[in-house]
Structure formats: structure tokens, C-alpha cells
py3Dmol code that shows the C-alpha trace and the ligand (Angstrom):
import py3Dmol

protein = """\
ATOM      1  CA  UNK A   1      20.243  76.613-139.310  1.00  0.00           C
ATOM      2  CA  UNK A   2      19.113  79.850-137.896  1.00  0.00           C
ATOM      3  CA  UNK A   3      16.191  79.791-135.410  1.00  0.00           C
ATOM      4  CA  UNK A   4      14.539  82.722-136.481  1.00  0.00           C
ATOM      5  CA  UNK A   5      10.807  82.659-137.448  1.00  0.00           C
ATOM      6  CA  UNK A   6       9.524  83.707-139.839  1.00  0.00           C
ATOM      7  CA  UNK A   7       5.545  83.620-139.997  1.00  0.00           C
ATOM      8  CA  UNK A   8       4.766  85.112-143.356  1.00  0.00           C
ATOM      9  CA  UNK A   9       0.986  86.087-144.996  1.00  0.00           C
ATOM     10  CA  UNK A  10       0.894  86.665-148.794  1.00  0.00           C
ATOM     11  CA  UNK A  11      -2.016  89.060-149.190  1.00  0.00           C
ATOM     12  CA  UNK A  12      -2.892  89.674-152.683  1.00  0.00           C
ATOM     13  CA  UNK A  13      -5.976  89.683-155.682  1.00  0.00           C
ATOM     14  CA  UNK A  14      -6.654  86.280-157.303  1.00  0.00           C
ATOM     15  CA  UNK A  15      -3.464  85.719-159.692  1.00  0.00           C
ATOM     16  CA  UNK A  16      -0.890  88.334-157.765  1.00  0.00           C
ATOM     17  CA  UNK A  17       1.561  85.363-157.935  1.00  0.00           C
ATOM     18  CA  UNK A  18       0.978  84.324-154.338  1.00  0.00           C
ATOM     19  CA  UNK A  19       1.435  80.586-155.185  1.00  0.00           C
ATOM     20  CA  UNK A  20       4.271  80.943-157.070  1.00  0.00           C
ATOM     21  CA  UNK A  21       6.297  83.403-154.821  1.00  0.00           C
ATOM     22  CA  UNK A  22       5.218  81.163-151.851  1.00  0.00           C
ATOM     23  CA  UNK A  23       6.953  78.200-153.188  1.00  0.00           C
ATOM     24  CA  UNK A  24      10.355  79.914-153.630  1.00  0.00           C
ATOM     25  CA  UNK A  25      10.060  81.821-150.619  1.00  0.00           C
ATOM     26  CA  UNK A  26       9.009  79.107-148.037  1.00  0.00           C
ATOM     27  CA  UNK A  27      12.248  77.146-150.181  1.00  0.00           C
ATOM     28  CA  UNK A  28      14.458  80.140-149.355  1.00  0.00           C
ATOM     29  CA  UNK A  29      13.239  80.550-145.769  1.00  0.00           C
ATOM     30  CA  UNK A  30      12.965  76.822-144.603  1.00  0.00           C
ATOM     31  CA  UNK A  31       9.422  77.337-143.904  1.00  0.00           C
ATOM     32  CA  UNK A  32       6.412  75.314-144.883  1.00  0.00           C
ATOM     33  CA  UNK A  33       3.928  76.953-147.743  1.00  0.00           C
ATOM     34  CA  UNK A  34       0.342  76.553-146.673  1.00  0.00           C
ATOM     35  CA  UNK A  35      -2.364  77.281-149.154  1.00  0.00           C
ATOM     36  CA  UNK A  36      -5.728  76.909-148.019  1.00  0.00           C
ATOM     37  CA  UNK A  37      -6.935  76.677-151.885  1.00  0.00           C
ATOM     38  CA  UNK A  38      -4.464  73.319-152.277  1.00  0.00           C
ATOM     39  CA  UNK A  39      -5.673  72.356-149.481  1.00  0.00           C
ATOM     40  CA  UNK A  40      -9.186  72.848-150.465  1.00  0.00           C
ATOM     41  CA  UNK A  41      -8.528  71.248-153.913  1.00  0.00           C
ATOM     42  CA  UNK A  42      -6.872  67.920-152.754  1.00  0.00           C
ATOM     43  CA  UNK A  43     -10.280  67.667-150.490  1.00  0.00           C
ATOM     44  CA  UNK A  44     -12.117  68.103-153.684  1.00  0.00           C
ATOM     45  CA  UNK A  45      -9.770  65.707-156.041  1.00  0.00           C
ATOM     46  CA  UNK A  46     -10.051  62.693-152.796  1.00  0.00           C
ATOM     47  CA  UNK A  47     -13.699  63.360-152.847  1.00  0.00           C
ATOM     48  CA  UNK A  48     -13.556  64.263-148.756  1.00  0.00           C
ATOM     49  CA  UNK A  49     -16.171  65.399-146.760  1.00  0.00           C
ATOM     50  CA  UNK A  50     -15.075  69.007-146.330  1.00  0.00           C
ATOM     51  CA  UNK A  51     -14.164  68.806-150.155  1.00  0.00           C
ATOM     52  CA  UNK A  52     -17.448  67.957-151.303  1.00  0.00           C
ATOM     53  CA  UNK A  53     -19.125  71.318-148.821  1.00  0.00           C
ATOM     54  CA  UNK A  54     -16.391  73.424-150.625  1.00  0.00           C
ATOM     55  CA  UNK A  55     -16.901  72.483-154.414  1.00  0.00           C
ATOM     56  CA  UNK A  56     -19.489  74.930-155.041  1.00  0.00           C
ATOM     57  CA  UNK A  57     -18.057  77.754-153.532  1.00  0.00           C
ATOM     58  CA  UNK A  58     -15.076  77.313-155.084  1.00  0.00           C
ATOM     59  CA  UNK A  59     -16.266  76.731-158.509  1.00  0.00           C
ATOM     60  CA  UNK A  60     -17.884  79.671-158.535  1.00  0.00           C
ATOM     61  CA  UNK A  61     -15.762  81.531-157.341  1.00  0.00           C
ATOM     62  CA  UNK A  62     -16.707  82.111-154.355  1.00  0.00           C
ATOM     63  CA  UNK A  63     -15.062  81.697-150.561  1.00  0.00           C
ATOM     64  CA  UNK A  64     -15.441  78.925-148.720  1.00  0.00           C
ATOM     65  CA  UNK A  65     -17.207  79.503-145.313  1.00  0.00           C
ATOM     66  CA  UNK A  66     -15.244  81.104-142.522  1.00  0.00           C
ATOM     67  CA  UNK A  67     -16.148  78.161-140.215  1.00  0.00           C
ATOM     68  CA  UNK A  68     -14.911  75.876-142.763  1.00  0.00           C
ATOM     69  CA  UNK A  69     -11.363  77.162-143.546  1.00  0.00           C
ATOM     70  CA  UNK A  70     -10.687  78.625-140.038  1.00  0.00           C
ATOM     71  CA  UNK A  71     -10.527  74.917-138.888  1.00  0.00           C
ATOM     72  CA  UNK A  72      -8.330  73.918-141.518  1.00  0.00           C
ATOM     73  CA  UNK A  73      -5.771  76.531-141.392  1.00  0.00           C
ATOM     74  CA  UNK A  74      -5.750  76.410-137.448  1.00  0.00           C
ATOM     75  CA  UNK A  75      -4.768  72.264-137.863  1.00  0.00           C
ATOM     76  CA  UNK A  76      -2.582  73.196-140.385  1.00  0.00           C
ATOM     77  CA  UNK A  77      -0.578  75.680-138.240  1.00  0.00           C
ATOM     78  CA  UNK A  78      -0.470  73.563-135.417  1.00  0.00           C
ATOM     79  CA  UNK A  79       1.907  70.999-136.906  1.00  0.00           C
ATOM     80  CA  UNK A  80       5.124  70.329-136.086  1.00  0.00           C
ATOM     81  CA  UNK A  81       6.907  71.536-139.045  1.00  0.00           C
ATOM     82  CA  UNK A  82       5.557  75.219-138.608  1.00  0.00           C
ATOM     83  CA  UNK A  83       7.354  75.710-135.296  1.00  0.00           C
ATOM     84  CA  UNK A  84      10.232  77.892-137.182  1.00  0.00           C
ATOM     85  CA  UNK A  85       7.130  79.568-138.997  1.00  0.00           C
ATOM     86  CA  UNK A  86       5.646  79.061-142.670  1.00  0.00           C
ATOM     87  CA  UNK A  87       4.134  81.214-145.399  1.00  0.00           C
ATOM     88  CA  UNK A  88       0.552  81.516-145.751  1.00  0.00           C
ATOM     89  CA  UNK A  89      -0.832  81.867-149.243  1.00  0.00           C
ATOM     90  CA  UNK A  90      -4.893  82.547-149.259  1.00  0.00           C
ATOM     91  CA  UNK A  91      -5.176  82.660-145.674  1.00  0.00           C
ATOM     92  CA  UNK A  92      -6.825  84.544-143.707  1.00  0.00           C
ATOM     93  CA  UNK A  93      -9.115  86.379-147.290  1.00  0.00           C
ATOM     94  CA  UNK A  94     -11.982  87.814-144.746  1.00  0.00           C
ATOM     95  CA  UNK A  95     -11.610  89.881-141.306  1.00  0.00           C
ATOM     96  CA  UNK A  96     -12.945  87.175-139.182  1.00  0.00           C
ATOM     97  CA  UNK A  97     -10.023  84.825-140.435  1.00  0.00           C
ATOM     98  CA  UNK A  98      -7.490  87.479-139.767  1.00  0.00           C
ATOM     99  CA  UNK A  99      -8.657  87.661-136.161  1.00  0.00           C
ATOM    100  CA  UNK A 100      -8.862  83.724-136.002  1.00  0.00           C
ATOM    101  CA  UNK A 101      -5.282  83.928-137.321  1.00  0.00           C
ATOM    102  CA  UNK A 102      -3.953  86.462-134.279  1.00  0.00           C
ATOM    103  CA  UNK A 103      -6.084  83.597-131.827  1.00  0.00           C
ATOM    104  CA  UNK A 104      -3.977  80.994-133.350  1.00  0.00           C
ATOM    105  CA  UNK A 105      -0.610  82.928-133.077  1.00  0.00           C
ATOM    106  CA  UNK A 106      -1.378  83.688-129.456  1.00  0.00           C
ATOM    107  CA  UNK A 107      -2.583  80.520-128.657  1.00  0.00           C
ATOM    108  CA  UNK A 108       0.980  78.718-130.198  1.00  0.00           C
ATOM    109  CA  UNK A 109       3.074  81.408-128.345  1.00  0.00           C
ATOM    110  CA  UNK A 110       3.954  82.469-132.096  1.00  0.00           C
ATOM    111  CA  UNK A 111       5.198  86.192-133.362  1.00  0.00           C
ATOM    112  CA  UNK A 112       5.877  88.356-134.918  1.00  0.00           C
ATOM    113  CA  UNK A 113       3.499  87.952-138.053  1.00  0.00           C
ATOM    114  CA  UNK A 114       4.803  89.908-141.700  1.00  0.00           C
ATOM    115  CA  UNK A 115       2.027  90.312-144.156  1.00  0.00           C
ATOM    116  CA  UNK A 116       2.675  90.966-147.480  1.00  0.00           C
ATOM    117  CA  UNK A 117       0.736  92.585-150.108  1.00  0.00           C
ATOM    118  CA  UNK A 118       1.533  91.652-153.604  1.00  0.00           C
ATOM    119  CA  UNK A 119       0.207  94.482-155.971  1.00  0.00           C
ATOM    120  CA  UNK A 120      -0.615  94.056-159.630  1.00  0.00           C
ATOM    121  CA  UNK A 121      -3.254  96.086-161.571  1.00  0.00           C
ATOM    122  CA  UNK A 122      -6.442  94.339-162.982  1.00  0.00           C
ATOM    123  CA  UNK A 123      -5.982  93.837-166.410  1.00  0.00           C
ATOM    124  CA  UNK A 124      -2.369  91.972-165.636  1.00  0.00           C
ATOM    125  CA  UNK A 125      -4.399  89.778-163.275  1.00  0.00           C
ATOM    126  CA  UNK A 126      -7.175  88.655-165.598  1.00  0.00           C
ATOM    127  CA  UNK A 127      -3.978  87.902-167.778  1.00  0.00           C
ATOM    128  CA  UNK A 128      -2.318  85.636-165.637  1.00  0.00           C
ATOM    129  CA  UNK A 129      -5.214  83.671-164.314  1.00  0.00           C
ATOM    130  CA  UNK A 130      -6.597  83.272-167.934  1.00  0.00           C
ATOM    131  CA  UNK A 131      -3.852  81.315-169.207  1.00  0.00           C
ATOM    132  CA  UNK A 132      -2.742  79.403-166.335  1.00  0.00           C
ATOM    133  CA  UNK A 133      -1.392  75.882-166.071  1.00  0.00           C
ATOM    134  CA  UNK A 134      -0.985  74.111-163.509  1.00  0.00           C
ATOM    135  CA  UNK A 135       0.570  69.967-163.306  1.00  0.00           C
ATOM    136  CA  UNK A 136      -0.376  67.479-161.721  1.00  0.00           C
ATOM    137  CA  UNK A 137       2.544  65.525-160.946  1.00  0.00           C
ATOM    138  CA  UNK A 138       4.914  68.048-159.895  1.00  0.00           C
ATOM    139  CA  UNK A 139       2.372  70.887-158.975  1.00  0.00           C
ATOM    140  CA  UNK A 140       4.265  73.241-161.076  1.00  0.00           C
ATOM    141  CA  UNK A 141       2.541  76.652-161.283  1.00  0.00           C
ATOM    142  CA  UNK A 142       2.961  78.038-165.462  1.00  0.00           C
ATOM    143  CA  UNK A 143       1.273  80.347-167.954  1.00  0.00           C
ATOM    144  CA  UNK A 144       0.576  79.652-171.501  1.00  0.00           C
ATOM    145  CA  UNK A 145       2.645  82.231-172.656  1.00  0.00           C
ATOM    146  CA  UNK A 146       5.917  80.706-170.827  1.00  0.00           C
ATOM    147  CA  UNK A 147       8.591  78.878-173.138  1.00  0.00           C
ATOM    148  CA  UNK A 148       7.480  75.338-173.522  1.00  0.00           C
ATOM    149  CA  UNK A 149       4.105  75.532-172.285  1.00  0.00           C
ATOM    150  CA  UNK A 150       1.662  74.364-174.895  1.00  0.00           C
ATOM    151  CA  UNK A 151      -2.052  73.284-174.810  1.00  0.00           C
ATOM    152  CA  UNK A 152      -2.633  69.748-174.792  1.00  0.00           C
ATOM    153  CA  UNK A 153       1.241  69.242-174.364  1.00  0.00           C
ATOM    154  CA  UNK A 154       3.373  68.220-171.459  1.00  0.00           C
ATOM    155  CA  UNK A 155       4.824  70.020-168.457  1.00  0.00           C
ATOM    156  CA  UNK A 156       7.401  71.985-169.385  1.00  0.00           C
ATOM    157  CA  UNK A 157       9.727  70.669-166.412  1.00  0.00           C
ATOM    158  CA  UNK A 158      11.848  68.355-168.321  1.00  0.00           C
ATOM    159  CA  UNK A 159      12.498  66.146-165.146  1.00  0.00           C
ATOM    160  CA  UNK A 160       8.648  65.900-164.900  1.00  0.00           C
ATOM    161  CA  UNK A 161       6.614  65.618-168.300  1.00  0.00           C
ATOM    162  CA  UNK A 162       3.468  65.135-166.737  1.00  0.00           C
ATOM    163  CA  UNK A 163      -0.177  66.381-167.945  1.00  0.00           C
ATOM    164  CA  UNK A 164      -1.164  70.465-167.837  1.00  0.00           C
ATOM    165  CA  UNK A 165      -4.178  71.533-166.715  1.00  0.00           C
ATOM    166  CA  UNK A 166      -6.592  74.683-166.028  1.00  0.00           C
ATOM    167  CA  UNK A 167      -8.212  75.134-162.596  1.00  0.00           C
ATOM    168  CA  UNK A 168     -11.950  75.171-163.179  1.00  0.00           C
ATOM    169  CA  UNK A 169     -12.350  79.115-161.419  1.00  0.00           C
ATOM    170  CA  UNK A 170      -9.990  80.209-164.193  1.00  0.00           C
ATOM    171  CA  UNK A 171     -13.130  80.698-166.439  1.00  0.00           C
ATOM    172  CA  UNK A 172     -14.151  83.871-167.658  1.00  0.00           C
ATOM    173  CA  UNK A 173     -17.099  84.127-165.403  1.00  0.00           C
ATOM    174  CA  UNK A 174     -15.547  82.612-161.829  1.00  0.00           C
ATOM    175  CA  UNK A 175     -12.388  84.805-162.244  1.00  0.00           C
ATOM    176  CA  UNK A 176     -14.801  88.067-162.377  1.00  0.00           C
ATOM    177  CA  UNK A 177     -16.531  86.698-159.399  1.00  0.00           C
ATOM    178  CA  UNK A 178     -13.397  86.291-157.712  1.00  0.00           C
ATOM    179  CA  UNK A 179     -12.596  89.879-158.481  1.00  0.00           C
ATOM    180  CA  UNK A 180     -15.382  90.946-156.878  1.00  0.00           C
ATOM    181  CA  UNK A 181     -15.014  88.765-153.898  1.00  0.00           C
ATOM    182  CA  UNK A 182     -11.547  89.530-153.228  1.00  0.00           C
ATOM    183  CA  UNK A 183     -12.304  93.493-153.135  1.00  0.00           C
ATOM    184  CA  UNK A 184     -15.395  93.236-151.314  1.00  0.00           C
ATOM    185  CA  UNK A 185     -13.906  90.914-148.627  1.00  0.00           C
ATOM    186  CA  UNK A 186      -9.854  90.501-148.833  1.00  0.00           C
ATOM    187  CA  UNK A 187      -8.700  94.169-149.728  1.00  0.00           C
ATOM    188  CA  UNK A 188      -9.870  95.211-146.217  1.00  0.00           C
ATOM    189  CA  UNK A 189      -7.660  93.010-144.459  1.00  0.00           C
ATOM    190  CA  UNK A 190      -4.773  95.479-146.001  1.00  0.00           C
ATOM    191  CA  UNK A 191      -5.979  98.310-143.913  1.00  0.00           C
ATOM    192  CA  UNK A 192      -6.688  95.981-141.075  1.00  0.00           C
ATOM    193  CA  UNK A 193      -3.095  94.709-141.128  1.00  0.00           C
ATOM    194  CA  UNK A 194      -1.913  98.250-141.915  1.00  0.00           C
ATOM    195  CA  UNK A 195      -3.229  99.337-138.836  1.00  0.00           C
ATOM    196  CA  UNK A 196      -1.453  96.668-136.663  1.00  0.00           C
ATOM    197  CA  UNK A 197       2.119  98.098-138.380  1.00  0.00           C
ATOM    198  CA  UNK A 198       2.804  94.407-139.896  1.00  0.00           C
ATOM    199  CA  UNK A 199       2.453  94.843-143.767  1.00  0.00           C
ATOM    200  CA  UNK A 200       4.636  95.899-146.393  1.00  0.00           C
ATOM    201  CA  UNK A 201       3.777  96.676-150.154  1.00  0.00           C
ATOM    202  CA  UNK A 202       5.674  94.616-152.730  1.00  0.00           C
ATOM    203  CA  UNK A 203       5.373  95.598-156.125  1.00  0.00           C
ATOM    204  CA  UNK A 204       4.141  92.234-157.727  1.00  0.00           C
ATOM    205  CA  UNK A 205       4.709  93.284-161.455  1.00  0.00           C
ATOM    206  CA  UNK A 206       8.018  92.227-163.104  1.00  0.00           C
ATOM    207  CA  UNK A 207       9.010  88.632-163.523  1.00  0.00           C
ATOM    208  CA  UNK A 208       9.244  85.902-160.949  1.00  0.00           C
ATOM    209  CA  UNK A 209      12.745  86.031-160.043  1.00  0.00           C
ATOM    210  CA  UNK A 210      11.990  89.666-159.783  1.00  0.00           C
ATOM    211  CA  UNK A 211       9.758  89.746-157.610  1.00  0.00           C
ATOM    212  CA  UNK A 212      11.504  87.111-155.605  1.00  0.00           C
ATOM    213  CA  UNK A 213      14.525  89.470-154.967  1.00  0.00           C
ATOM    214  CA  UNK A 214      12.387  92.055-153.900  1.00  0.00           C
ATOM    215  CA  UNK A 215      10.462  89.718-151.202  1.00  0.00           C
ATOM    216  CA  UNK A 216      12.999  87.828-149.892  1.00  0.00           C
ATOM    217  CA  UNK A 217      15.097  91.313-148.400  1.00  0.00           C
ATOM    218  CA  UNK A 218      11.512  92.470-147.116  1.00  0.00           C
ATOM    219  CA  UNK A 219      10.665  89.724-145.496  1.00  0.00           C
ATOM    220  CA  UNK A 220      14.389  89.152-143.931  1.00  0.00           C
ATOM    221  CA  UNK A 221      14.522  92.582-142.907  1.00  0.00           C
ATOM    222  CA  UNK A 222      11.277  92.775-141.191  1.00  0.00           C
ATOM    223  CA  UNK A 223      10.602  89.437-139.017  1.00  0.00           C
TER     224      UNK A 223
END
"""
ligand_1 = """\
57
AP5
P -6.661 80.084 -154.050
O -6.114 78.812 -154.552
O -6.080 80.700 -152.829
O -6.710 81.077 -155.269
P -6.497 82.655 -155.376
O -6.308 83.439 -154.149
O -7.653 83.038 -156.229
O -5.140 82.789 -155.962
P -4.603 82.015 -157.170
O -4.100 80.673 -156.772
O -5.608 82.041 -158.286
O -3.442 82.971 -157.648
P -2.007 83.240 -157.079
O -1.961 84.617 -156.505
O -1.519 82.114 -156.215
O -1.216 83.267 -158.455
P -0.245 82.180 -159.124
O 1.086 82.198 -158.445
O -0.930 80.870 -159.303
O -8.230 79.908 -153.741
C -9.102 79.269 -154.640
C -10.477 79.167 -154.028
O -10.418 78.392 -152.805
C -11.111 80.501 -153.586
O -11.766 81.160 -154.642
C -12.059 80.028 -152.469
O -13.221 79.462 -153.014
C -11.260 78.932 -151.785
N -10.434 79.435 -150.682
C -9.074 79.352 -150.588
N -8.649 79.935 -149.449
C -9.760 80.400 -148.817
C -9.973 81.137 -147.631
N -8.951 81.504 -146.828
N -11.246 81.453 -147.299
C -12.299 81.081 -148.057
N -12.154 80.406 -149.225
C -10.904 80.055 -149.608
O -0.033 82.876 -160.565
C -1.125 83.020 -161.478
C -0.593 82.924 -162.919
O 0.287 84.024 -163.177
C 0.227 81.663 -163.248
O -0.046 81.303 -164.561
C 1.682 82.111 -163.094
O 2.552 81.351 -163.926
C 1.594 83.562 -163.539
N 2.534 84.430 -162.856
C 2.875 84.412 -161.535
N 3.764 85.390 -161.270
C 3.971 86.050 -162.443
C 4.756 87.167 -162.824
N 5.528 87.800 -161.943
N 4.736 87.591 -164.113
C 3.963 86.950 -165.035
N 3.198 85.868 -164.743
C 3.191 85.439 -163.453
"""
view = py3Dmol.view(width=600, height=400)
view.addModel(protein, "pdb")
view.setStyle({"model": 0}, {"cartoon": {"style": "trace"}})
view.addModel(ligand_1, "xyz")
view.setStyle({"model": 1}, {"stick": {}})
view.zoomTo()
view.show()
């Protein structure tokens, strides 16, 4: 296995199709993916401490405190299975995280970092998140409108069959708020990390596999 690292941020709007390009890219590169909103939601779903301070937020669409998920990413990083690197997915959304994130990478002795924005106009976005689907059992990331996704029925991973559902900040009201939240507060960071000389635009319209192709070169060609 090559000893490369690759240490890999997914920047992008609510419903860019960070998740789902951070699972086949972390698969492709050997890396962990790290999102801060799983992690966020299994604190919820086990009823933890730092689950039950982030409900709110998070319902409505909101972003956690800096305090809050700075900690948790900074554990998270620390673990022995990032040492050949990892793909974030929602972290760092704010300026202070970002500059928590370059304290981290110092502190581990860890570079270079590649951040990637995933671009996709508005109206695509509202589309995605709106018809969602997530599973529970296998964590598989679909959309209404994919072959064998139905309401009420089962995952469409044959090997899996387990029960659909929709996040509650994929409402109407939450995803607008997210909108908001993410230009207000995460679009900066692309001028921040623009700056620095460490991001590079991927279109993030076109299918999966797609987009996929068009990541996996940039990020290969650039760490
Ligand atoms: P988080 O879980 O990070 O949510 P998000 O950033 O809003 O992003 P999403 O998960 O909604 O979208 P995605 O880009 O991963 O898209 P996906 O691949 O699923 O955060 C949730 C909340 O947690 C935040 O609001 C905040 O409260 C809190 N939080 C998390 N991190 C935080 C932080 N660092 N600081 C503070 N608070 C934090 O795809 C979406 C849909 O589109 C799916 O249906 C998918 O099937 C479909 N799709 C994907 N790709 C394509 C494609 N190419 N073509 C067509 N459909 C596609």
C-alpha cells in the first residue's frame, strides 16, 4: 500500500453530495470518512451528552457551536486510523474551525491539506436534500427519485433491505435555514482556503460516478 497521505476537506452547500462522494472516495483512497454531522447524529440517536446540546441546533438548521465540534473533530483526527490521512465531510463549516483544523494538522505533524469545493447551483440542491433517504442499517445515502427507492418501502440495497428514512433538517423550513447558514458562514472558508493555494473547484453536477471520476484524479494529482 502506498504511504502517501492524503488529508482531504469536502467543502460544499448542504446537499453538494459531500456524503456520498466521501464514502467512495475515502474507499478509493484507504482513508477514513469523518463527518461531523454522523457524528453529531449518532450522539443524538444514543441520547449522549453532547447529543442532547446539539439537537436544537441541528434541527433547525443551524451549526452546532464552534467549541462543541472543534473538540470532536480534533479527537476524531487524532486516531490511529487517520495517520495515512482521511476525508473530512462538514468539517471545518466556520473560519474559526478552519484555523482549529491548521492547529490540529500542525500539532499531528500532518500535511499537505486538499480542500475541495463541490459546486452545484441552488435549485439542484433544494432538490436533492428534499427527497433524500437515508438507511439505517447500512447507512446508505439515496434520493427518492433513484430506481428502487420508494416511500414507506425498503432500502434499495438488495443485500440490506432495511428501513428508509428522512433526516429531520430536510424540511422545507431547516433546509432554507441551512442555506442561509452555509453562505453566511461556510462559503467564506472558500476564499480563505483559496488564499492558502489548497482548493480546487469540482463541478458537483452530473451523476455520482461522475463526479467520482472527476475527484478522484484531483485529489491524486494534488496531495
Ligand atoms: P451535515 O450532516 O454535515 O449536513 P450538510 O452539510 O447539510 O450536508 P448534507 O449531509 O445535508 O449533504 P451532503 O453534501 O453530504 O449531500 P449527500 O451526499 O447526502 O450537517 C448536519 C448538521 O449538523 C448541520 O446543519 C449542523 O447543525 C451540524 N454540523 C455538522 N457539522 C458541523 C460543523 N462542522 N460545525 C457546526 N455544526 C455542524 O446528498 C444529498 C442528496 O443528493 C442525497 O439524496 C443523494 O442521493 C443525492 N445526490 C448526491 N449526489 C448526487 C448527484 N451527483 N446527482 C444527483 N443526486 C445526488
Amino acid at each position: 500500500m502506498s504511504d502517501r497521505e492524503y488529508n482531504v476537506v469536502l467543502l460544499g452547500a448542504p446537499g453538494a453530495g459531500k456524503g456520498t462522494q466521501a464514502k467512495m472516495l475515502s474507499d478509493q483512497l484507504a482513508v477514513p470518512h469523518i463527518s461531523t454531522g454522523d457524528i453529531l447524529r449518532g450522539a443524538v440517536a444514543e441520547g449522549t451528552e453532547l447529543g442532547a446540546k446539539a439537537k436544537g441546533y441541528m434541527d433547525r438548521g443551524e451549526l452546532v457551536p464552534d467549541d462543541l465540534v472543534i473538540a470532536i473533530a480534533g479527537e476524531r483526527l487524532a486516531q490511529d486510523d487517520c495517520a495515512r490521512g482521511f476525508v473530512l465531510d462538514g468539517f471545518p463549516r466556520t473560519v474559526p474551525q478552519a484555523e482549529a483544523l491548521g492547529r490540529a494538522m500542525d500539532e499531528l505533524g500532518r500535511e499537505p491539506l486538499l480542500v475541495v469545493n463541490l459546486a452545484v447551483e441552488e435549485d439542484e440542491i433544494v432538490r436533492r436534500l428534499s427527497g433524500r433517504r437515508l438507511c439505517r442499517d447500512c447507512d446508505g445515502i439515496f434520493h427518492i427519485d433513484d430506481e428502487g427507492v420508494t416511500d414507506g418501502g425498503p432500502c434499495p440495497d438488495p443485500d440490506c433491505e432495511g428501513e428508509l428514512y428522512q433526516r429531520s433538517d430536510d424540511r422545507p423550513e431547516a433546509i432554507r435555514e441551512r442555506l442561509a447558514v452555509y453562505r453566511e458562514q461556510t462559503e467564506p472558508l472558500i476564499d480563505y482556503y483559496s488564499k492558502r493555494g489548497v482548493l480546487v473547484d469540482v463541478p458537483g453536477e452530473g451523476s455520482p460516478d461522475e463526479i467520482a471520476e472527476r475527484l478522484l484524479p484531483a485529489v491524486r494529482d494534488r496531495s
